[in-house]
N, C-alpha and C positions, 0 to 999 in steps of 0.2 A: 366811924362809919361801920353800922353792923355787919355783916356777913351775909349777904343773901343767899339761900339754900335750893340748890336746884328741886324744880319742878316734877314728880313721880306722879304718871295718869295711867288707868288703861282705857284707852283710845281703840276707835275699829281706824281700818288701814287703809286708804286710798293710794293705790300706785298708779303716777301719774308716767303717762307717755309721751317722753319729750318734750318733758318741760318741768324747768326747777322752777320753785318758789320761795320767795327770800322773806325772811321778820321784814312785817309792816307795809307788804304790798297787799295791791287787791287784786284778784284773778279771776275773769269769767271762763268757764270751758265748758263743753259740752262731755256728759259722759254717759256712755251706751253697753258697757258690759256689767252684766247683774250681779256681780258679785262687790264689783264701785257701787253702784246703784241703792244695795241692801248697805253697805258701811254709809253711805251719805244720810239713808232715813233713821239706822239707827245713831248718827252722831245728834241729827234733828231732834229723838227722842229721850237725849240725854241733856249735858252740857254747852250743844250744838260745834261740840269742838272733836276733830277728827285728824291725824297722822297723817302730811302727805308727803310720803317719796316718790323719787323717779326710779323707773327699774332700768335695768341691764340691756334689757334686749328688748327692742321696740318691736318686734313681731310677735313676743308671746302673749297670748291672748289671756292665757291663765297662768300668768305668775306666782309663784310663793313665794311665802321670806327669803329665799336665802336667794331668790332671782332679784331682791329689790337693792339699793346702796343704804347704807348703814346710817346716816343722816337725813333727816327731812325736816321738815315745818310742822309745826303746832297749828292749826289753823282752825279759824272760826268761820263756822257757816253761815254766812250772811240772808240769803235767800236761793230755792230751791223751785222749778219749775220747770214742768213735764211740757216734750215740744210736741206738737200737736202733727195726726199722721204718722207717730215714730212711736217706739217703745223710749227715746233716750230725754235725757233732762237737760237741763241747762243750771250750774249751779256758780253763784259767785261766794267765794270765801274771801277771809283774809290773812295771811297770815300774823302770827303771835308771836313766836322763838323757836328758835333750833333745838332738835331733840336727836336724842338717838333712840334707836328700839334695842333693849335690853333684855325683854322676853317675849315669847311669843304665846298668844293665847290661843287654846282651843276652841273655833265657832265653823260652822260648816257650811254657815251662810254666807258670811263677808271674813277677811282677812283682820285681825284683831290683835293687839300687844300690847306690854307694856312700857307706856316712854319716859325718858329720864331727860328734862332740861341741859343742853350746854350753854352753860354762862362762857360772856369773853373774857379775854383776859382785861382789867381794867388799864387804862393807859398812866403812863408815873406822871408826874409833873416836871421833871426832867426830860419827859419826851412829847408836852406841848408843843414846842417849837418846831421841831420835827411833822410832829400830825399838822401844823398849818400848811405847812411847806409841801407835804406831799398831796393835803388837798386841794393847794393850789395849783402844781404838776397835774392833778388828777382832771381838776376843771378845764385845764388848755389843753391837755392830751381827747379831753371829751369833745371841747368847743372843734380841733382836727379833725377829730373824726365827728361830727355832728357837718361839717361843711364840706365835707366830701359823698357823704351818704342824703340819699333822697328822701329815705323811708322815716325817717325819726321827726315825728310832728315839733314845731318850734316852741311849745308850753314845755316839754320834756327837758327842754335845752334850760329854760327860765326856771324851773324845779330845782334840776343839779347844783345851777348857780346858785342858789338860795342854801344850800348845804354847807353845814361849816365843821361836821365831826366826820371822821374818815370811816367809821361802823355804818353810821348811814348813807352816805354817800356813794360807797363804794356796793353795800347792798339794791341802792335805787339804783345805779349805774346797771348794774351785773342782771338785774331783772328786768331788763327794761330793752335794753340790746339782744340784737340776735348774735349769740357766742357757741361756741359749739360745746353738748349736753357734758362734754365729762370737763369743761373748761368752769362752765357753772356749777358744777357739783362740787369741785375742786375749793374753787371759792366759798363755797358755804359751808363747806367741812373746817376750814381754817378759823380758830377761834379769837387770835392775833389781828384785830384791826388794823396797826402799821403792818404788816404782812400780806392781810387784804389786800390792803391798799397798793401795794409795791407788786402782786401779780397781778392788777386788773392794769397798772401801767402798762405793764409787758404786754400784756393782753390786746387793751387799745392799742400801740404802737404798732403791733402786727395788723390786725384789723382795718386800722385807716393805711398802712402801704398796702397791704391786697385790696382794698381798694381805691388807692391811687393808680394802679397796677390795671383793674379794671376798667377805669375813666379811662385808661391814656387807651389801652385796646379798643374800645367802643367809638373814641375819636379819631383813633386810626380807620376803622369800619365808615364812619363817617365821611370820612374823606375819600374811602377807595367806593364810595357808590358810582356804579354806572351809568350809563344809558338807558338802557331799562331800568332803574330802580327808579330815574329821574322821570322817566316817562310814565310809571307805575303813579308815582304822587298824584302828578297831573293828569296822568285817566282821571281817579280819583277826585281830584277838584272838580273837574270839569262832568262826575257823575252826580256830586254835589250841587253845582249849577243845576243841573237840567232836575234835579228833585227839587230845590227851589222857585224854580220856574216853572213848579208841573208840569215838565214835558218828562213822562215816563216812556213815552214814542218814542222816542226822537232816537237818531242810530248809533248816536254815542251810546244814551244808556242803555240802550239793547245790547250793543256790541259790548259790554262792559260786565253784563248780565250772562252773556256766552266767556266770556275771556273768566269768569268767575268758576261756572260749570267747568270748564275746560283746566283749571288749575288742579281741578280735585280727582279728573282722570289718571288708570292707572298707568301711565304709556309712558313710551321713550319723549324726550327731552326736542327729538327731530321732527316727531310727531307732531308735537304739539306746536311746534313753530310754524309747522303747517297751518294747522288751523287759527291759531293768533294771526297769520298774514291775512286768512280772510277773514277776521274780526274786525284786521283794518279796512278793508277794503267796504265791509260792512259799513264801517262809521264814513266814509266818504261818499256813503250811495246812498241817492234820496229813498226814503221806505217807501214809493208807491213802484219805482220801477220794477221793470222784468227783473234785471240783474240780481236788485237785493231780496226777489221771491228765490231765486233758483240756490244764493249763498243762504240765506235763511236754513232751506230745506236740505242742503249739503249738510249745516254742522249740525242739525236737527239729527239726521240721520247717524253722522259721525258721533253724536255725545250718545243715540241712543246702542250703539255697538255694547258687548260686556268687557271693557277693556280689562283684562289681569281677574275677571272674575272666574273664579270654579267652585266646582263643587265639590265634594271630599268623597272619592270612593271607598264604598262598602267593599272589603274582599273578602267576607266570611262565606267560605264556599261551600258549609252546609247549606246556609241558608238559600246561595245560589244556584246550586241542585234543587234543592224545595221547588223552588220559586219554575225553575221549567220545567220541572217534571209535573206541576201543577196545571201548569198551562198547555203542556205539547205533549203528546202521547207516541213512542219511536225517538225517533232522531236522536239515537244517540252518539253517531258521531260528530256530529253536529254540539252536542249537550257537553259530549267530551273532550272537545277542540276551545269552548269555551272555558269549562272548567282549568285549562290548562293555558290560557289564557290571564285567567283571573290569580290562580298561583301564582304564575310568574311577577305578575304588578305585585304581590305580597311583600315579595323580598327587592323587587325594583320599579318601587311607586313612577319614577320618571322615567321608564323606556317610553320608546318610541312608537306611538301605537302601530300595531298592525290593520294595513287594510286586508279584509276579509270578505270574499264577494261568493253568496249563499246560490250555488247554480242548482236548478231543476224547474219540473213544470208548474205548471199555476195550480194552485190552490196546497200547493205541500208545507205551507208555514212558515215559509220567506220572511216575509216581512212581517208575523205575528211574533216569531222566536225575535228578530230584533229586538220589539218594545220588552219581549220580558227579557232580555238583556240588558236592557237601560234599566229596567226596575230592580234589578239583581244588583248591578254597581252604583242604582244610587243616583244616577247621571239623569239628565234633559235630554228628553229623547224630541226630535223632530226630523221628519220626511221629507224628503227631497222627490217630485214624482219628475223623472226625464226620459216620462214615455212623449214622444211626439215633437222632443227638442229641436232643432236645426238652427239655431242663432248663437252662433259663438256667445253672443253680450249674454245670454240668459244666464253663461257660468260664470264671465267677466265678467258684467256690469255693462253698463252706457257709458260716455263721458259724459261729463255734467255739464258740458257745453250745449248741449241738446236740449231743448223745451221735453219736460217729461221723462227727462233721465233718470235710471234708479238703478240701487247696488243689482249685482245675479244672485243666483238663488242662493249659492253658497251664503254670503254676506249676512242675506236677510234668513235664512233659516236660523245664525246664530244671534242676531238680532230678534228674533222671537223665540227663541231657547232663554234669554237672558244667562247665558254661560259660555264661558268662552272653550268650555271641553264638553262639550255633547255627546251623545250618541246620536251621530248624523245616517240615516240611511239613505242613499240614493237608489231609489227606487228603478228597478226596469232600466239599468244602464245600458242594454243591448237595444232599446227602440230609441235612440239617439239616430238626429238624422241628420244628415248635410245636404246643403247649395250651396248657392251664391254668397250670402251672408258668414261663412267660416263653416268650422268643423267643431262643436261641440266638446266632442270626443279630446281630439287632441290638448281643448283647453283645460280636462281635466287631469291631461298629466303630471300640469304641477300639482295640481289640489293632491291628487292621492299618492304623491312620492314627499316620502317623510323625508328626504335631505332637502328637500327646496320647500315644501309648503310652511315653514317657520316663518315667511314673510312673505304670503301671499299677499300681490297687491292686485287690487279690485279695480277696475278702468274709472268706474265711480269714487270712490274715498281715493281712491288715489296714495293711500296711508298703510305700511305694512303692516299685515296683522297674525297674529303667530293661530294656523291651525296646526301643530304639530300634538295638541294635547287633544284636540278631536278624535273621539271612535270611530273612524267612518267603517261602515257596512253596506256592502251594494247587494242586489240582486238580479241575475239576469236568470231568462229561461234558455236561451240559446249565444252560446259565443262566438259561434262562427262569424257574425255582423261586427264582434267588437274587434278594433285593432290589436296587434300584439303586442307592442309597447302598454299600451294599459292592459291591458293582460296582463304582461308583467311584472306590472307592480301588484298586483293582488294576489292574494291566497286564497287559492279557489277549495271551495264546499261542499262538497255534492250534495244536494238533497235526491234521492229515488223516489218513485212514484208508489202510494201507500200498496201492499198488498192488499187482500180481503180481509184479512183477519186482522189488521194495522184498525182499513174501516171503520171495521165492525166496531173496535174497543174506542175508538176516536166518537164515532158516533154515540156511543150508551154512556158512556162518562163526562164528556164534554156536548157535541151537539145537541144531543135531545133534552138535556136539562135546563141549556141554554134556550134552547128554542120554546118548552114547557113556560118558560120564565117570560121571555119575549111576549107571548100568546096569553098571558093570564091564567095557567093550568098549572095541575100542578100531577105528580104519580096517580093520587088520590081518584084522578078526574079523568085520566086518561093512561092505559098501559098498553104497550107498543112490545109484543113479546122477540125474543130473541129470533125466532122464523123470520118473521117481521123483515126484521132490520137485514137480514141476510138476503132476502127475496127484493128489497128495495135495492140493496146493495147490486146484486146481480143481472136485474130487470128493470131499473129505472135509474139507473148512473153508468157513463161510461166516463171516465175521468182519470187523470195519474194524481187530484187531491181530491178536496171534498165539500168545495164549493157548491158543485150539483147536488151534491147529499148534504148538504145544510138547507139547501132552497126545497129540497125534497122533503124534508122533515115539517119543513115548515109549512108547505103547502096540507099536509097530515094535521098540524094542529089547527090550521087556519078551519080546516072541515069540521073536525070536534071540536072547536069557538063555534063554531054556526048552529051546530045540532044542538049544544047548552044556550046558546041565544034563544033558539026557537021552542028550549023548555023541555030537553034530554033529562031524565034524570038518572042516577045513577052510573057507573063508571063504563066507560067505553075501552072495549079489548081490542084490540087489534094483532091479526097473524096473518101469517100468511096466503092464509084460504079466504080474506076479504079485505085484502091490502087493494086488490086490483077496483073493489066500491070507493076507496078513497084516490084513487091514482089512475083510475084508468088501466085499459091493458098494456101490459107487459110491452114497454120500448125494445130492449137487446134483449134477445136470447143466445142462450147459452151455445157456444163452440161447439157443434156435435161433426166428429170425420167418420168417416168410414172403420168400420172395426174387422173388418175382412183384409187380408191382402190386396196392395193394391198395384195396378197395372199401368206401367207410365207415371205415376203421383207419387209424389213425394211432402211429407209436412217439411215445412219451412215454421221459421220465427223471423216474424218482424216489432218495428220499432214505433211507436207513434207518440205524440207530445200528449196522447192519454194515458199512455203504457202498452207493455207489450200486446201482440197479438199473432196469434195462428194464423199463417199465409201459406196455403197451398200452392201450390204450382203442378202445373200439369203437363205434360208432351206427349205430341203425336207423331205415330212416323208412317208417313204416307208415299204412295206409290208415286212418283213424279221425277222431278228433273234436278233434285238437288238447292232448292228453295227453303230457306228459312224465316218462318213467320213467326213475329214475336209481338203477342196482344196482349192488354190489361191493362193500359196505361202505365208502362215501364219508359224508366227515365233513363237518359243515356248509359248511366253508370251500370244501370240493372241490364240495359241490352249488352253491354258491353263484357260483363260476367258471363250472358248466354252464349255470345260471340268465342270466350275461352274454353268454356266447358265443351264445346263442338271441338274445337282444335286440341283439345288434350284426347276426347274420344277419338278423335282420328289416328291422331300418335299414338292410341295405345288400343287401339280395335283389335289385335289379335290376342293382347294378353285378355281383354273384356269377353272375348267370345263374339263377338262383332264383324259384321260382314264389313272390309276393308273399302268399299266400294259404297256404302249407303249413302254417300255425303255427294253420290253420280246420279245417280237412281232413285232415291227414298226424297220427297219432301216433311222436315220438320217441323213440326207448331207446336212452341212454347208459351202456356199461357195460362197467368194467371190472378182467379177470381175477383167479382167484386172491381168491374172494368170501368167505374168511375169516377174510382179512386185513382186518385195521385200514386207512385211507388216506385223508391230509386233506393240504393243504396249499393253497395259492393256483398253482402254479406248474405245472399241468397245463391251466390255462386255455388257451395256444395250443395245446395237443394236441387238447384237447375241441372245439375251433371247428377245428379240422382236418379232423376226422375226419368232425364231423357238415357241412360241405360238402361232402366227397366222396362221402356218403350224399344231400345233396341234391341237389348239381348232378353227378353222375354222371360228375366229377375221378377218378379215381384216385391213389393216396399213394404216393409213390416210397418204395418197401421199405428202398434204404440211409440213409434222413435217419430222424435223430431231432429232438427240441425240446422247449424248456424254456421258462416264460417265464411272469405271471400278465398277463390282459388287463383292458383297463376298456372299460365302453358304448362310447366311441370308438373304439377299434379297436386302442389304445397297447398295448406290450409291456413293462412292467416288469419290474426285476431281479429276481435268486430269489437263495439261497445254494444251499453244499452243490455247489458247480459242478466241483472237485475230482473228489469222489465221482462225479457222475455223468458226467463223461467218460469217467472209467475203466470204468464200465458200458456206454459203446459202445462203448467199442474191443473190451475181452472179446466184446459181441454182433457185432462186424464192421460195425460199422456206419460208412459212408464221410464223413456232413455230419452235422450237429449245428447248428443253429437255435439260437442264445442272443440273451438279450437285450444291445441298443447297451452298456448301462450297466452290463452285468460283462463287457468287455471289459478291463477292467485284473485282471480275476482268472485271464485267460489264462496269466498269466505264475508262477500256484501249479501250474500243470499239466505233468506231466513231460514231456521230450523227446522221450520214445517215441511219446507218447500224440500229443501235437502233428504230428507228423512221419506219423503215420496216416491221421488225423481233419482235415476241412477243417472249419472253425468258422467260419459264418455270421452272422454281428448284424446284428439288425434293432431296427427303432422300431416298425411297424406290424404288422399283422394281414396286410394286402397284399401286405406283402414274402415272410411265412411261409407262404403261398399260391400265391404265383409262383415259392418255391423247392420246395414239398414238394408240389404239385398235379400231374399231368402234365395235357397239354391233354385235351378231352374227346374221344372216337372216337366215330363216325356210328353205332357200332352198340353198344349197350347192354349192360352188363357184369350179366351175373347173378351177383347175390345170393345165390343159394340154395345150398345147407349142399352140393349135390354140387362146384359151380365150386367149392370150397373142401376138396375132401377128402382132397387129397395134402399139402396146408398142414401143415405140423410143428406139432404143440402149443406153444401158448406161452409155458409154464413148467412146469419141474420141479417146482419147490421144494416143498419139505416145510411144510404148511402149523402145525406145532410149531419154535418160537422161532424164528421169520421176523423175527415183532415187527407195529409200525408202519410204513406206507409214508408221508411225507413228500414230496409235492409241489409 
C-alpha cells in the first residue's frame, strides 16, 4: 500500500464561532462579519474550498491567527446565499480532512494561510478486534445517552448504528452532539482513532449522568407543583375552552386576560395577590352586572398605575443653570437651592427627595420655575391644583365600594405622568379647605413625609405604592392657613416680589417677545422703547409678579395687530409720550410726600400681597378731655400698637419735653390714609409714636426718613418681615433713610444693590434712637397745624381704592 502524502493548499480562513467541524459532515450557518464574508466569496472564486477553525474567545469580533486553535477542516463550499433585509449569508459547506495552519498569508481583506493535511494514524490489524469492541461500547454508550436526551432526532440514532469504523463513528458522534467547544476541539486534534474513540466514551458517560442528574431534578420539580401551579394549567385549559367556544366575553377569559397583564407588573408579590383575588371574583361575576363594571374598572385603573417605572435623571448642572436662567429672570436663591439640590443626587442618586414649598405672591414664578425644573432633571412633570380642596378622598381616593369611585389626585397625577418619580407640584397648598367631609391638609401628611410615604395606600387601589422617589414641590402665597405639622415637613423658599428693575429685564427679554410671538409681530413691526416699558411698569401695574404686565403687554400688541389689520404700514414706535393712546390714562400714580418738614406725620412702610408701600400716618393733638381716636381702617393689631405708643409717651413725657398731663386734657387722632383700605399689622408701631411726638412736643419729622419697626411699653423696637418689599417702596417714593429694626439687620443682605446703594438703612434697638434720627430739633417759634400751612403739600396717595387689598404693617 503506497503512502499517501499530506495535502499543502493556501486556503482564505473562516473562524468559526462556537462551533467545530468534523471530516465528512455538512454544516449550514449563518455568517455576518465581512471579513468571513470576503474569505467565503473568495474560496467561491477559487477551488470553492476554504479553512474552518473555531477561535478562542467567542466575543471577539475580529480575530487573528494567533486568536484561532491550530487545527480546523478543510471544507467545501457547497452553496452560498445572501439573507434578504441583512447584509449576512447563509452558507452550507462540507467538510473534507483535518488540516493544520502552517503559515500565515498576507491579505487585508479576509484572513488567509497555508494548510497542511493530518493523516490518521492507520489502525494494525492486531487492533481490529479492539476497534469492534470499542465501537460497540461506543454505540450503547450512544443509544444511553440518545434515551435520556430529548433533543437528538431518531434518524441520528439509525446513522451511528449503521457505523462500523471508530474514524467515523466517533467523528459523526462528536459533530453531531452538543459537547462543550474545547471537548470537540480536543477530539479533532487527536489523530489516533482508538484514542478517539476511548475520549468520546468518557465524554458520553459524563454527558448521559448530567443528564440523568437533570431528569431526576425536573421530576422532582414535577412532583413539588402546587396549588397554584395546578390551578395556573387549568385557568389555561378552561381559557382554551372558551376560545373554542367563541366566547372571548366570557369572565374567565377576561379574568384570564387581567391575571396575564398583572403577571408582567413591576410590584411586590402581596400586591399582586391583591389583584389576582379580584380576577377571581371577576370569573365568578356575570359580565353585565354592577359588581363586575366597578372590579373591571378597579384593575383597569391598578394595571394603568407606572408600577417600578422611572425615568433616569439628568444631573448635569451646567446644563441645569442654562435651562433656568433661560427661563426665569432673578431668583436666584431659588436657582441656587436647586442647583444644590441636583449636586447632591450626583453623588447620592437614591436620597430621599426633599419636599420643597416655593412661598411668595402671585405671579413671581412659582409654579413656571417648577416645570423648568422637571425639564432640568429630565423627569414628568404634572400639577396638582388644591386651590378649593375640602374632601379628605380628593387626596385619598373613594373606596371602590361606592358607584363612581376613583383614585385622589395624588394617584392619578402619577397615573398620567406614566412615571412612577415625577416632579409632582401641588399647587396653592395654602387654599386647602375643610368641613364636614375631613381635612385635606392633614391627609397630606403622609404624602409629603419621606419616612412613611414609601407605601402610600390609596382608599381606592387599596395597594401600597412607593412615592418616596417623587419630587414633590408645593406652592403657597401665604402660610399662616397652612397647619404646622405640614409646615414642617417642607423646606420653605421664599420667592420676593419683583423690584422695578427685576420688571423691567423680565419684561424686554422674556414677556415682550413672547407676547410679539403670541400676536403675530414681530421687532420689525412693532418697537416698544425702554420709557415705554418703564411708564407701563409704573402707571399701569401694581403687582409683587408680572401677570398684570404680561396682560398689559399684550393688550399693546393686540392695538398694533388691529392698526396692521386695517392697513398701518410701516413700524409702529411706542414711548412713553403715547403709551397713554394705546392704554388709556395712567391707573397708579407715583408716591409723591411732602418734601418740607412735617408736623404730627410720620412715613411709615407697609406690606401688601402686591409689595411694599408708603403708609403715612398722621396725629392730632387737640384741646379736649383725654380721648383717643383711631381712623383708617386699622385692625386690632394696629390699634393696639397706637394703644403702646401712648403709654410709652406717658412714661417718658419729661424726658420727650412733653406736657405730663396731655393724656387729661389734649384729645388724640391717629389716623391713617386711604380709609378704605384694610390695615393691621404690629409694625407701624414706631411710625405711630413718631408721629404723635411730633404732634406733641412740637419736633418736626424729616420728610426723607421712613420706618418700620413694632414697639413694646419700654420703648424696644422689634423685628417686622416683608423688609424686601418695603425697601423697594422707599426707593420708588425717593426716600433717603429708612429706620429698621437692630434684628433684621441680616435681611439686608435680600435687598438689591440698587436699592442699597440709594437708601441709607438705619438700626435701631430703642424708640430714642428712632427720635434722634427722624425728629428735627424743636424751633422758638411754633409750626402751624392748620389745613392752610399745608396746602401746596401733594396728596398722598393715588391709589385706586379697588384691588389695593390689605395693608400689612
Amino acid at each position: 500500500m503506497e503512502k499517501q502524502e499530506p495535502i499543502t493548499a493556501a486556503l482564505p480562513v473562516l473562524a468559526m464561532r462556537g462551533v467545530v467541524i468534523f471530516p465528512q459532515m455538512t454544516l449550514h450557518f449563518d455568517v455576518g462579519r465581512k471579513k468571513s464574508i470576503a474569505a467565503l466569496k473568495a474560496a467561491l472564486n477559487t477551488k470553492r474550498e476554504i479553512f474552518l477553525v473555531a477561535q478562542k474567545d467567542l466575543s471577539d469580533e475580529e480575530p487573528k491567527i494567533s486568536n484561532l486553535y491550530s487545527v480546523g477542516v478543510v471544507s467545501e463550499v457547497r452553496h452560498l446565499m445572501k439573507l434578504p433585509n441583512s447584509e449576512n449569508v447563509r452558507v452550507a459547506v462540507e467538510g473534507k480532512y483535518r488540516a493544520v495552519l502552517s503559515e500565515v498569508l498576507e491579505n487585508s481583506r479576509y484572513l488567509c494561510g497555508v494548510t497542511q493535511e493530518r493523516l490518521e494514524r492507520p489502525i494494525k490489524s492486531s487492533e481490529k478486534d479492539y476497534e469492534e469492541a470499542l465501537v460497540r461500547g461506543i454505540k450503547e454508550l450512544f443509544e444511553d445517552y440518545a434515551r435520556v436526551s430529548f433533543r437528538l432526532p431518531s434518524d441520528m440514532t439509525i446513522s451511528a448504528m449503521s457505523e462500523k469504523r471508530a474514524s467515523e463513528l466517533t467523528d459523526y458522534i462528536a459533530g453531531n452532539i452538543p459537547l462543550p467547544l474545547e471537548n470537540k476541539q480536543a477530539l479533532l486534534k487527536e489523530l489516533n482513532p482508538l484514542k478517539r474513540g476511548e475520549m468520546l466514551c468518557t465524554m458520553l458517560t459524563r454527558e448521559t449522568e448530567l443528564m440523568e442528574l437533570e431528569s431526576d431534578i425536573h421530576a422532582r420539580v414535577q412532583e413539588s407543583v402546587d396549588k397554584n401551579q395546578r390551578e395556573y394549567y387549568l385557568r389555561e385549559q378552561l381559557k382554551v375552552i372558551s376560545l373554542e367556544l367563541n366566547e372571548d366575553d366570557s369572565p374567565v377569559y377576561e379574568a384570564e386576560k387581567y391575571r396575564g397583564k398583572i403577571a408582567l407588573l413591576n410590584m411586590p408579590k402581596t400586591s399582586k395577590d391583591i389583584l389576582y383575588a379580584e380576577c377571581d371574583r371577576l370569573m365568578k361575576t356575570s359580565r353585565g352586572t354592577p359588581e363586575a363594571s366597578v372590579i373591571r374598572t378597579y384593575l383597569d385603573r391598578c394595571l394603568a398605575l407606572p408600577w417600578g417605572k422611572l425615568t433616569r435623571d439628568k444631573l448635569d448642572l451646567a446644563r441645569a443653570r442654562h435651562i433656568l436662567d433661560k427661563d426665569h429672570y432673578g431668583l436666584c436663591e431659588v436657582k441656587e437651592r436647586i442647583i444644590e439640590m441636583l449636586g447632591v443626587r450626583h453623588f447620592v442618586p437614591d436620597i430621599k427627595s426633599q419636599i420643597i414649598c416655593l412661598l411668595g405672591p402671585p405671579g413671581v414664578g412659582k409654579t413656571s420655575i417648577a416645570r423648568s425644573l422637571a425639564q432640568a432633571m429630565g423627569r414628568k412633570y404634572v400639577r396638582v391644583s388644591l386651590g378649593g380642596v375640602c374632601d379628605e378622598a380628593e387626596i385619598r381616593g373613594h373606596r371602590k365600594t361606592y358607584i363612581g369611585s376613583m383614585p385622589g389626585r395624588i394617584i392619578t397625577a402619577l397615573e398620567k405622568a406614566k412615571s412612577a418619580n415625577p416632579l409632582l407640584l401641588l399647587d396653592e397648598i395654602d387654599k386647602l379647605g375643610r368641613d364636614y367631609k375631613g381635612d385635606p391638609a392633614s391627609a397630606l401628611l403622609e404624602v409629603l413625609d419621606g419616612e412613611q410615604n414609601f407605601a402610600f395606600c390609596d382608599h381606592y387601589i387599596e395597594i401600597p405604592f412607593d412615592l418616596s422617589r417623587v419630587l414633590f414641590i408645593t406652592t403657597a402665597n401665604d402660610l399662616s392657613d397652612v397647619p404646622q405639622p405640614l409646615i414642617d415637613r417642607m423646606e420653605i423658599i421664599e420667592l420676593f416680589s419683583y423690584t422695578a428693575g427685576e420688571k423691567f429685564n423680565i419684561a424686554k427679554k422674556h414677556l415682550l417677545p413672547k407676547q410679539l410671538k403670541l400676536h403675530g409681530l414681530n421687532k420689525r413691526m412693532l418697537a416698544l422703547s425702554d420709557d415705554a416699558l418703564t411708564a407701563i411698569i409704573d402707571g399701569y401695574t401694581k403687582e409683587a409678579g408680572v401677570r398684570t404686565l404680561e396682560r398689559t403687554l399684550a393688550a399693546v400688541c393686540r392695538k398694533a395687530a388691529a392698526k396692521f389689520a386695517e392697513g398701518n404700514e410701516g413700524k409702529i414706535k411706542i414711548n412713553a409720550e403715547n403709551i397713554s393712546s394705546y392704554l388709556g390714562a395712567v391707573k397708579y400714580k407715583k408716591d409723591v410726600f411732602d418734601t418740607l418738614p412735617m408736623l404730627g406725620a410720620a412715613n411709615g412702610l407697609a406690606w401688601t400681597k402686591f409689595g411694599g408701600e408708603m403708609l403715612q400716618v398722621e396725629a392730632a393733638v387737640l384741646e379736649g378731655t383725654g380721648k383717643v381716636e383711631l381712623t383708617g381702617s386699622l385692625g386690632d393689631v394696629m390699634k393696639e400698637s397706637a394703644k403702646a405708643a401712648i403709654s410709652y409717651i406717658r412714661g417718658n413725657s419729661t424726658a420727650l419735653g412733653i406736657d405730663g398731663d396731655f393724656y387729661k386734657n389734649k384729645d388724640i387722632h391717629i389716623h391713617a390714609p386711604e380709609g378704605a383700605v384694610p390695615k393691621d399689622g404690629p409694625s407701624a408701631g414706631v411710625t405711630m409714636a413718631t408721629a404723635l411726638v411730633s404732634a406733641l412736643s412740637g419736633r418736626t419729622v424729616k420728610p426723607d426718613v421712613a420706618m418700620t419697626g413694632e414697639i413694646t411699653l419700654r420703648g424696644t423696637v422689634l423685628p417686622i418681615g416683608g423688609l424686601r418689599e418695603k425697601a423697594t417702596a422707599a426707593y420708588k417714593a425717593g426716600i433717603k433713610t429708612v429706620i429698621i429694626p437692630k434684628e433684621n439687620e441680616s435681611d439686608l443682605e435680600k435687598i438689591d444693590l440698587t436699592i442699597k446703594s440709594s437708601i441709607r438703612f438705619l438700626t435701631v434697638q430703642t424708640l430714642q434712637e428712632v427720635f434722634n434720627t427722624s425728629l428735627n430739633e424743636k424751633k422758638s417759634e411754633p409750626v402751624d397745624t392748620n389745613e392752610d400751612s399745608n396746602k401746596d403739600a401733594p396728596e398722598v396717595s393715588q391709589l385706586k381704592n379697588e384691588g389695593v387689598g390689605k395693608y400689612v404693617v
